[in-house]
C-alpha positions, 0 to 999 in steps of 0.5 A: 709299104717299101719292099724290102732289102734287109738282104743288103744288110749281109752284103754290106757287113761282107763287104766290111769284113773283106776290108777290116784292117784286122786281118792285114798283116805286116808290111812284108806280107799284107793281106785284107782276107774275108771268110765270106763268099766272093761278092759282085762287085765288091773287090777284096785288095790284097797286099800280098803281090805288092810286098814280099811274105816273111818274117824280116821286112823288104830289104835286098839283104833278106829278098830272093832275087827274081828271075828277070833280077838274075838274068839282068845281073848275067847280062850286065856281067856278060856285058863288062867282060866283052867290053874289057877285050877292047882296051887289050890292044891298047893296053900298055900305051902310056897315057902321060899327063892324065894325072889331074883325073886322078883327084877326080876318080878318088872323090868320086869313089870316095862319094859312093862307096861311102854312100854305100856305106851308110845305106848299108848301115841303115839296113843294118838298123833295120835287119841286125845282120852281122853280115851286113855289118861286115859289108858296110865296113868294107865299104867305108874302109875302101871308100875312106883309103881312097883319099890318102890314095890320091894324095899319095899318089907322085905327081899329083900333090907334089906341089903341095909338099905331098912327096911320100915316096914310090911306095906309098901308094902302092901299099894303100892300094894293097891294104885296100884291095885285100882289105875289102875281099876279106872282109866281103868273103866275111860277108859271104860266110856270115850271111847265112846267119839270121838277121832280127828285125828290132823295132825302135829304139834301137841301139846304135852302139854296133854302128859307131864301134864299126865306123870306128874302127874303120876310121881307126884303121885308116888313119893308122894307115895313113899315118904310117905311110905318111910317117915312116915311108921307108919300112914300106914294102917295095911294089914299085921299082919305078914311079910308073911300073911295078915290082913282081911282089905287087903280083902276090897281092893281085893273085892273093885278091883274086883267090879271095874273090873266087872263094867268095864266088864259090860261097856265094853261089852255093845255097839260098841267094839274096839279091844282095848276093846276087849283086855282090857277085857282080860286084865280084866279076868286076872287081876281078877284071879290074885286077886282071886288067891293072894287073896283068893286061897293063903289065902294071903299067901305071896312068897306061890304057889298061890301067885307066880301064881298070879303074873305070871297072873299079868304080863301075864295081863300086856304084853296083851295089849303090844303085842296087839300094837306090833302085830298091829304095825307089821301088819300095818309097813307089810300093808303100806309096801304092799301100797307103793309096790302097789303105785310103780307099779301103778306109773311105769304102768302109766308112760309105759301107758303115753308112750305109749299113746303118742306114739299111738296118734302120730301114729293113727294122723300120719296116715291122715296126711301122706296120705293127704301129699302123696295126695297132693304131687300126686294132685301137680304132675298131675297139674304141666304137662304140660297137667295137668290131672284135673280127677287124680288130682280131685280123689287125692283131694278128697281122701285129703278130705276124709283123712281130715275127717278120722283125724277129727273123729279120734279127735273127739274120742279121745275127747270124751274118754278122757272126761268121760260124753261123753259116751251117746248112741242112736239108730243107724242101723248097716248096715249104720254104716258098709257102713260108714265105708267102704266108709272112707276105700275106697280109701286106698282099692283102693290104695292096690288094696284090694276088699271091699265087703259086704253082709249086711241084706236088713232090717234096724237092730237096736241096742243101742250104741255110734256111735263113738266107734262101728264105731271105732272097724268096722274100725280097724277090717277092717284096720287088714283085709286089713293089713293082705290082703296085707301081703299075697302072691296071691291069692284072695284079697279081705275083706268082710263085713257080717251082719246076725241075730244071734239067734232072739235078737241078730245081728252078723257082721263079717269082713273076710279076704282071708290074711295068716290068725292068727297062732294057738299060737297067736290066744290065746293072739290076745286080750292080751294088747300090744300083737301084730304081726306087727312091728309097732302096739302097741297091743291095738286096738283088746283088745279095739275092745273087751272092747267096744263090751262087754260094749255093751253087746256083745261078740267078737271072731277069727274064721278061715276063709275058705279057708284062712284068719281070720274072726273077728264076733262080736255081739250085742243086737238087740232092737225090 
């Protein structure tokens, strides 16, 4: 008879539940968890660094910032606030004729504050934030003001009938740069306000009555300024240079800012935050830079600086959601991987699950049938041998109980509170073993012997699953008996006290003993050596040794064979 490994039956059912999809959790805090104790071999994939824990999902309005995040933000802000000291030599030289990049800078901020927008509108979708509600509008207001900016601006589009005044696009400018610090400072006080994730569908009124009145506003703006030019206020005394009204607006914007500063920096910080306040930083050296450096000197070095710091400021925020939208596309990416492994390992798990509680049943049965066929035979003589036929009834009895427990362990694994431990004597626990063994002993003409402790040796354990690694110790050791060639054959129990707390039982066998290259890899999951087991009962044998505290090892059993020692705690 094959030996038995009805162990790999509670590894394998350990192994699905590490890997059930039940216990994962949502895409902002995955984890595959499992009461059992940790097993050789099997890994347990856990989600839980890849996506961060909480109830919203991974957005940059709702993440903390991290500690490299933080320091690469203060970098990069250190970094535009030296390199603005540069253009301050050369900060009122007039650059003439470079009017013509003016199309270009305002399609270009045009472009990404726009796509800003809708990225921060998405978010918007997702989290239900006001506050990132209130952030997409600024940036849709001053990306959209970008274009009657440019078209308003003298001597750009003056060919083409555009000539709205000098004041034109002085007041855009105005309504645009202390429109967005309004309404990111209503960002900053609205943004300690909880966002709610809301699943599809999803209304989409708040979106289109925010773009609205967005566009609403600006092209009321627009019409006035293209309308009604003279009752603008007067910024400019010249094409080229400012009026000193135009330093209200500059410090008005800059008051604005800092107060959002001081907002932003008080308190718990998104990512988001964090950007923003870069954003913030280098919007105000803009401003110092158009306004104070250039002596508002229009198409000057400094004004030109100015606007390269403008639309530096204005992808800040863009990049900050592409990089998070790259990073969370690589993420789901890597879960879904994950989730396919974990999948194709349950199902080979299931398989081979099936497979062993077929196996393991299989074997009582097949013994009980070849018994009863034997019990039949001597009966049906015609002097019928009662002796013969009594012991194959009661090797038929002694099957019936094998398959009883072998049930009643898998219950018991497969039901996760049925772990409870209890006191139990190791030398009843071997001599229980031993006498299911018996008969199969017999039958193969295998000598069970035993060297056990004449004091009783107590130890704290589940009877079922210390019984269950004595047996397939043992089964392997009367499998490998039989694979030998003459010879003594014989398996013999041992059990000894190892040092003073711990006791030491030992299976030995006089079989042909493990060869060198697989005594590395004998507790290996589903390494094997024999042409029907499925590799699982020894990686079990060790997974239940070693949540009883102890340890499980091969020696080489002189003069031949294996000898299999475990320990365990001994209790005083």
């Amino acid at each position: 008879m094959a030996a038995t490994e009805w162990g790999r039956i509670g590894e394998l059912n350990r192994g699905l539940q590490e890997q059930q999809p039940g216990s994962t959790r949502t895409p902002n805090g995955h984890s595959i968890d499992s009461e059992s104790a940790p097993v050789s071999g099997v890994q347990t994939v856990s989600l839980r660094e890849e996506l961060p824990a909480g109830p919203q999902p991974y957005l940059l309005s709702n993440s903390r910032p991290t500690r490299h995040q933080t320091l690469f933000a203060l970098c990069i802000s250190a970094v535009l606030a030296c390199a603005c000291l540069a253009a301050v030599p050369f900060a009122r030289i007039r650059l003439e004729g470079t009017e013509g990049l003016l199309p270009a800078y305002a399609a270009a901020m045009l472009l990404v504050e726009v796509i800003t927008a809708a990225l921060l509108l998405a978010t918007y979708s997702v989290q239900r934030s006001l506050a990132v509600l209130v952030l997409s509008s600024a940036y849709l207001f001053s990306g959209l003001l970008a274009l009657p900016w440019a078209l308003t601006f003298p001597g750009v589009f003056d060919a083409f009938g555009l000539d709205t005044g000098m004041q034109s696009t002085a007041t855009i400018a105005a309504v645009r740069r202390l429109g967005f610090a309004l309404l990111v400072l209503a960002y900053a006080v609205l943004r300690n306000q909880d966002g709610r994730t809301e699943e599809p569908p999803v209304s989409s009124r708040p979106i289109l009555t925010s773009v609205g009145m967005v566009g609403l506003c600006v092209a009321l703006l627009t019409l006035a300024v293209f309308l009604d030019p003279g009752t603008l206020p007067e910024f400019m005394v010249s094409t080229r240079d400012v009026s000193g009204l135009w330093s209200y607006v500059s410090a008005t914007a800059l008051i604005l800012y800092a107060t959002t500063l001081l907002i932003l920096l008080r308190g718990r910080r998104s990512v988001l935050d964090l950007w923003l306040i870069v954003v913030i930083v280098t919007l105000s050296i803009e401003i110092i830079l158009l306004s104070y450096v250039s002596g508002g000197i229009r198409l000057s070095v400094g004004w030109w600086a100015g606007r390269v710091y403008g639309l530096v400021s204005a992808s800040i925020v863009l990049l900050a959601l592409l990089s998070q939208t790259t990073a969370l596309h690589a993420k789901l990416a890597h879960a879904v991987s994950q989730e396919r492994r974990i999948r194709e390992s349950r199902l080979t798990m299931m398989e081979a699950l099936s497979a062993s509680i077929a196996h393991e049943i299989n074997q009582p049965l097949s013994s009980m049938v070849t018994n009863a066929n034997a019990a039949a035979r001597w009966l049906d003589k015609p002097r019928p041998e009662i002796d013969e036929a009594q012991d194959a009834i009661e090797d038929i009895v002694s099957d019936g109980h094998r398959a009883g427990t072998i049930i009643e362990g898998i219950r018991m694994i497969f039901q996760k509170s049925s772990r409870d431990r209890e006191l139990l004597d190791v030398k009843t626990l071997v001599k229980d073993v031993l006498r299911r063994w018996q008969a199969d002993a017999r039958r193969t003409g295998v000598a069970l012997e035993t060297d056990l402790e004449e004091e009783p040796v107590t130890v704290v354990g589940n009877r079922i699953q210390l019984q269950q690694v004595i047996s397939n110790l043992v089964a392997n050791a009367i499998d490998a008996v039989n694979e030998a060639t003459g010879g003594e054959r014989v398996v013999q129990l041992r059990t000894r006290q190892h040092d003073r707390n711990w006791v030491q039982v030992s299976v030995e066998d006089t079989g042909p003993g493990v060869a060198l290259d697989d005594a590395d890899r004998i507790f290996e999951a589903f390494f094997t050596t024999k042409p029907e087991g499925m590799g699982m009962g020894l990686m079990f044998c060790r997974s239940v040794i070693e949540s009883h505290g102890g340890r499980l090892w091969l020696e080489r059993h002189r003069p031949g064979g294996a000898a299999f020692r475990f320990t365990l705690p001994r209790l005083e």
